[in-house]
N, C-alpha and C positions, 0 to 999 in steps of 0.2 A: 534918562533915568538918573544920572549922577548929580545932576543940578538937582532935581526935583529930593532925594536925597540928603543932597545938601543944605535944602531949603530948612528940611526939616530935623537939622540938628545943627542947625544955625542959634548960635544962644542970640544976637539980635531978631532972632522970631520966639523968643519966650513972650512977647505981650500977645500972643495968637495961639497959646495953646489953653485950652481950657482946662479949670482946674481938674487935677488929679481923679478918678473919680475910685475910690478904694472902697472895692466891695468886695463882702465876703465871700468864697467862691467855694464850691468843693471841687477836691482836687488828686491826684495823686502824688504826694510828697514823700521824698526822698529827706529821712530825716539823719541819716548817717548811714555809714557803711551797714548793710544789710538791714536795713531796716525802711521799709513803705509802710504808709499811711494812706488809708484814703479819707480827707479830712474835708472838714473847711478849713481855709486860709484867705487872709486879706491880701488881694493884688491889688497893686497899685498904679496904675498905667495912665501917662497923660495922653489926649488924644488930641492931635491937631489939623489944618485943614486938608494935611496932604497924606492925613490915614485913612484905614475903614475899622470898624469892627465889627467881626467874624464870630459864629458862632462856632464852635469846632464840632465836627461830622465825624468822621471818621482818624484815625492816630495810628503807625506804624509803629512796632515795638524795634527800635534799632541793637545792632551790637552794642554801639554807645552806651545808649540806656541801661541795657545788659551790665555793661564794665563799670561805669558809675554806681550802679544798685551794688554789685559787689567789691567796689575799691572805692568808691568815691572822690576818685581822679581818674585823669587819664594825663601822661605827659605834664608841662604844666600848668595843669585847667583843675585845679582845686576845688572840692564844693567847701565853701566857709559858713555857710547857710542852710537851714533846708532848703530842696528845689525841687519843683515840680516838672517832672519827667516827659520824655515828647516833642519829637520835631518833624516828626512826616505827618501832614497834615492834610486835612481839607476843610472846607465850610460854606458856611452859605452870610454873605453880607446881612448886617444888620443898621449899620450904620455907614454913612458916607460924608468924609472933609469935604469943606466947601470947595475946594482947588480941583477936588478929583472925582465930582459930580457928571462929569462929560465924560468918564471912562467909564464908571459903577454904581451901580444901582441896588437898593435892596432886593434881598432875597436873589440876587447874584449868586451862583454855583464859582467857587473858586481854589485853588491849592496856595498854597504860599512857600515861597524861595525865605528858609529860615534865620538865615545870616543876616546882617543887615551892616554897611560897614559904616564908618564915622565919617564927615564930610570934615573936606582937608586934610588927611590922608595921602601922599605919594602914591601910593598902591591905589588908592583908588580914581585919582583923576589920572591917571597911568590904567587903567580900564581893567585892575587885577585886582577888581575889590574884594575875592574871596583873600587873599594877602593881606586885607589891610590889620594893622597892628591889634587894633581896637574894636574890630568886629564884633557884633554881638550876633549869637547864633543860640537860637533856642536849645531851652536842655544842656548847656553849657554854661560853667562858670566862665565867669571874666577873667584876664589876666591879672593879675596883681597891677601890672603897669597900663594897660589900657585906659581912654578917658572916654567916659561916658558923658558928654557934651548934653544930655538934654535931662539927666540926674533922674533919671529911670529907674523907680524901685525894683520893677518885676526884670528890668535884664539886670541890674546891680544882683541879684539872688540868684540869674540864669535860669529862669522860669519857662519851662516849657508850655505846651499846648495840651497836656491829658487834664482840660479843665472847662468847663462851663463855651467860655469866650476870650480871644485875646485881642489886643491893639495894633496893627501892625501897618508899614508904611502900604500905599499903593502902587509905591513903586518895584516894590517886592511880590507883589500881589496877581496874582494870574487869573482870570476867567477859564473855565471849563466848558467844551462843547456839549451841548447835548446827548452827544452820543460818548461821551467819557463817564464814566461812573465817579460818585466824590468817594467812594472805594479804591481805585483806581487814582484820582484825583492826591489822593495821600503818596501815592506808591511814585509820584514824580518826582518827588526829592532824591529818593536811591536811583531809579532811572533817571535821574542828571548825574550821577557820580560817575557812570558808565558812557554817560553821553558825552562828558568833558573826558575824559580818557580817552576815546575812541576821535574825538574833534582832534586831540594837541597828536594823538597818534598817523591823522592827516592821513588815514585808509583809503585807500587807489582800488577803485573795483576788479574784484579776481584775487585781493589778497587772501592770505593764510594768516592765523592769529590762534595765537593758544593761549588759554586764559586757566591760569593757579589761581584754583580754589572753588567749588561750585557752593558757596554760600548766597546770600541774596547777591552781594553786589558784584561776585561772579556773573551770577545768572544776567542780572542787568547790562553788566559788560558786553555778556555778548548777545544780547538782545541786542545792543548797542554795535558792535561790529558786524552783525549781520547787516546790520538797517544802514550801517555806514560801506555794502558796499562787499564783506568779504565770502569768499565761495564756500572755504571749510572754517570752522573755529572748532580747536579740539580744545577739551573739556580735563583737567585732568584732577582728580578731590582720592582720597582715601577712603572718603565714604562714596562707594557704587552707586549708594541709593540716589544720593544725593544727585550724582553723577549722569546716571539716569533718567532721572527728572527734568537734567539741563538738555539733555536731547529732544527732550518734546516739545524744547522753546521753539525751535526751527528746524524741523523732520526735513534731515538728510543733507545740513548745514552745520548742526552740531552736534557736532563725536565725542562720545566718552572714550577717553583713553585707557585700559583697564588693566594697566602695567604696573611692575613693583617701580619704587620713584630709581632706583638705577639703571633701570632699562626704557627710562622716559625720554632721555635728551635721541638715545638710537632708534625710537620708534618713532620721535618726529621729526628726525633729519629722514627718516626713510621715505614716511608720509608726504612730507613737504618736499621732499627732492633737495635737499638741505637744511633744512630748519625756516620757520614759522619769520614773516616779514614782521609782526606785530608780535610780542609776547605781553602781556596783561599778568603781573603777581595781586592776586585779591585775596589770596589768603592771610594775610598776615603772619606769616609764619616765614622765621629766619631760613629755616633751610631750602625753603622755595625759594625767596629772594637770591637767594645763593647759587641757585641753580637756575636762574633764568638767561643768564646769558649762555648756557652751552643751548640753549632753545632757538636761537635767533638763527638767521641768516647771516653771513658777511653783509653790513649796509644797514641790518635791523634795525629794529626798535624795540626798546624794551621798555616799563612804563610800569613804578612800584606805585601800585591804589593801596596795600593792605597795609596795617601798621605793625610788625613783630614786636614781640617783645624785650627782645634784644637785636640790636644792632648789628645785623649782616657783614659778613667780610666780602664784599666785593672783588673778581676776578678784574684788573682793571687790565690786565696785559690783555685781557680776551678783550675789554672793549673796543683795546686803541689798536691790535692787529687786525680787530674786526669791522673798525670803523664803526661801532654800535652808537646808537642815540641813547642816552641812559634819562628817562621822568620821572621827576615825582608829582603825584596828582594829590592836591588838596582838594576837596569838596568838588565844586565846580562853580561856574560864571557863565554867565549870557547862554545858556541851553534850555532855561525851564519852556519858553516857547516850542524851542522845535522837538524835544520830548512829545510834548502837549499836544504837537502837528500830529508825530510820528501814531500815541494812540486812536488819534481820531480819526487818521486813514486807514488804520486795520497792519500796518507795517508791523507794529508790534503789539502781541497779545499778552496781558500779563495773567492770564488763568492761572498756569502751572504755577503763579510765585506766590500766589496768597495760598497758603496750607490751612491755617487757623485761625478762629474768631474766637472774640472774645466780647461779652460785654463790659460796659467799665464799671458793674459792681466785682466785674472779674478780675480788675486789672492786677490786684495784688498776685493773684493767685498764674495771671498770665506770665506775671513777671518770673513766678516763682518758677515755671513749666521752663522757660525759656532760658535758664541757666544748666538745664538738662534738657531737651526738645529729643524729640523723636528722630531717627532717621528720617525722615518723609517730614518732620517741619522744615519749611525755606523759608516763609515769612507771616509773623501774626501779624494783627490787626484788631483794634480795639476799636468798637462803634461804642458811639458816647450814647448819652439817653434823648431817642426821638429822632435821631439820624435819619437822614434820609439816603435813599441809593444816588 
C-alpha cells in the first residue's frame, strides 16, 4: 500500500497524471461558520494511474462535520476556503488508473479510507500513516504547514465527498461484498475508529471494557470490543436513551449503566470485581476523561477516542501506582479490511446505528437537525441522487 501511495504523489510521476479535469459539480458547501450551501462548485482533481473515480452513494453526517458547520475549525484545521462537507462514504467505480486495473473494475461497490498521507513522510514509511504531518483527509482543512506534493486543488480547499463524484487513490480504496450494503458501506470509516481503539487496546477474550459516551463512535467501540473478544462492555452516556439503544448492539454483552456519574467508578469496580481491563473515553467530554482512570483495573488500559474541549487534568499518581496504559487514538490505520470482514460475517450488525435519512436535497436541512438531534438520533445518513443499496 505505502509504495503504491508513494507512487502517486511522487512529483517525478507528474508526466503520468492527466490533465486536471475541473468540472462543475453541485455540492454541499460550507461557506463560513454557519453557513451551507447546496451549490455548484468547480472541483479540481488530477486523476492518475493509480486512482479510481467513484461516484459517491451514500455520506455519513459526522460530529466533525457538525463542529466545522458551526465553528469552522476544529484544533488547528482551519477552514480558509469554502469546503465541501463529507467523509464517510461509499460508491460505485466509475473510472479505473491504468496501474490498478487488476484490482477494480467499473461499476465496482466500494467504501473509501478518507485520509490519504503524503509519500516520504517518517510516520508513514514507519506504518503510522494516520500521523503523518501532511495527510490529507476528507472534509478537513490542511495544516498551514503540510505539503501537498501533487498540488491538489480539491484537498488544498479539504473537499469532502457530499458531491456528485471524487478522485481518490486505490490504495485507499476498499471493495464491498455483496452482502454489505453501500449504506453500510459508508458507516466503515466510524467502525474503523472503534476498530483501531479496540486493535492498540490488544482485547484477550473474557475481557471487561467500559466505554464513555454512547454516541456513534461509542456505539462502534463497542461493536468493536465485542467482536474483539470481550464478555461485558458497560455503556455509560447521560442520555438513557441513548444508552439503551447501545444494548441492542449485543443483547446481553452490552450494559447500560444507569448511575449518577459519582456512583460510576463503585458500580463498576463492583461489576467487574475491580474495575473494567479496557476503559474506552468516546465522549469527548473533560470530566469523563478525568474520570477514566478510577474505572480501570490495576494493569488496565485506558484509551482517550473523544476530543474535549478543554484539556483534562489527568490523575497521574493513579496511573503509575496502577500501573495503567494511558492512549490516545487518532482516526485509525490498516483496519478498513477487517471491519469490512467483520460486516460481512454477520459479527457485527449496524441496524441500531443508522437512526436517519436524508436525501441530499436534504442535506442543508440535515445539517440543520443534527446540531440539535433527537434522543433516538445516533447516526444520519445522506443518500446522494440515484444511489443504490
Amino acid at each position: 500500500m505505502l509504495s503504491t501511495v508513494a507512487r502517486r504523489l511522487t512529483p517525478a510521476h507528474a508526466s503520468v497524471v492527466s490533465a486536471a479535469r475541473t468540472a462543475m459539480t453541485r455540492a454541499l458547501v460550507l461557506e463560513k461558520k454557519d453557513v451551507l450551501k447546496l451549490r455548484d462548485i468547480d472541483i479540481e482533481e488530477p486523476f492518475t494511474p493509480y486512482d479510481v473515480r467513484i461516484d459517491i452513494q451514500h455520506v455519513g453526517i459526522c460530529g466533525s462535520d457538525v463542529h466545522y458547520y458551526q465553528h469552522a475549525e476544529i484544533g488547528p484545521f482551519k477552514m480558509q476556503e469554502p469546503m465541501v462537507l463529507g467523509h464517510e462514504a461509499s460508491g460505485i467505480v466509475t473510472e479505473v488508473g491504468a496501474a490498478v486495473k487488476n484490482r477494480f473494475k467499473v461499476g465496482q461497490r466500494v467504501c473509501m479510507e478518507p485520509g490519504v498521507p503524503v509519500g516520504g513522510s517518517k510516520e508513514t514509511y514507519r506504518g503510522l500513516y494516520n500521523l503523518c504531518p501532511g495527510l490529507r483527509f476528507w472534509a478537513t482543512p490542511p495544516r498551514v504547514e503540510a505539503t501537498n506534493l501533487t498540488s491538489d486543488a480539491a484537498w488544498k480547499a479539504g473537499h469532502g465527498t457530499l458531491r456528485k463524484s471524487v478522485v481518490h487513490p486505490a490504495a485507499f480504496t476498499f471493495a464491498l461484498p455483496d452482502n454489505v450494503s453501500l449504506e453500510w458501506g459508508a458507516m466503515v470509516e466510524p467502525l474503523s475508529v472503534g476498530m483501531h481503539a479496540a486493535t492498540l487496546a490488544a482485547i484477550k477474550p473474557g475481557d471487561t471494557a467500559v466505554i464513555m459516551g454512547a454516541g456513534p463512535i461509542g456505539m462502534m467501540t463497542a461493536l468493536s470490543a465485542v467482536a474483539g473478544g470481550c464478555s461485558k462492555v458497560y455503556v455509560f452516556d447521560p442520555n438513557q436513551t441513548k444508552a439503551k439503544i447501545a444494548e441492542t448492539l449485543a443483547k446481553g454483552k452490552v450494559i447500560a449503566v444507569n448511575v449518577a456519574p459519582k456512583d460510576l467508578a463503585k458500580t463498576i469496580r463492583h461489576e467487574t470485581d475491580g474495575g473494567a481491563d479496557v476503559v474506552f473515553e468516546c465522549a469527548g467530554n473533560t470530566r469523563a476523561a478525568e474520570s477514566t482512570f478510577d474505572l480501570a483495573r490495576p494493569g488496565g488500559k485506558v484509551l482517550l477516542i473523544g476530543c474535549p474541549p478543554k484539556d483534562p487534568v489527568l490523575n497521574m499518581a493513579a496511573v503509575q501506582m496502577s500501573e495503567l496504559t494511558v492512549m490516545g487514538i487518532f482516526r485509525y490505520r490498516n483496519v478498513y479490511p477487517q471491519a469490512i470482514r467483520l460486516l460481512s460475517s454477520g459479527s457485527i450488525d449496524l441496524t441500531p446505528i443508522i437512526t436517519d435519512r436524508f436525501t441530499f436535497d436534504e442535506s442543508v436541512d440535515a445539517f440543520k437537525y443534527m446540531t440539535k438531534p433527537k434522543d433516538t438520533t445516533v447516526k444520519s445518513v445522506i443518500r446522494m441522487p440515484g444511489a443504490k443499496n
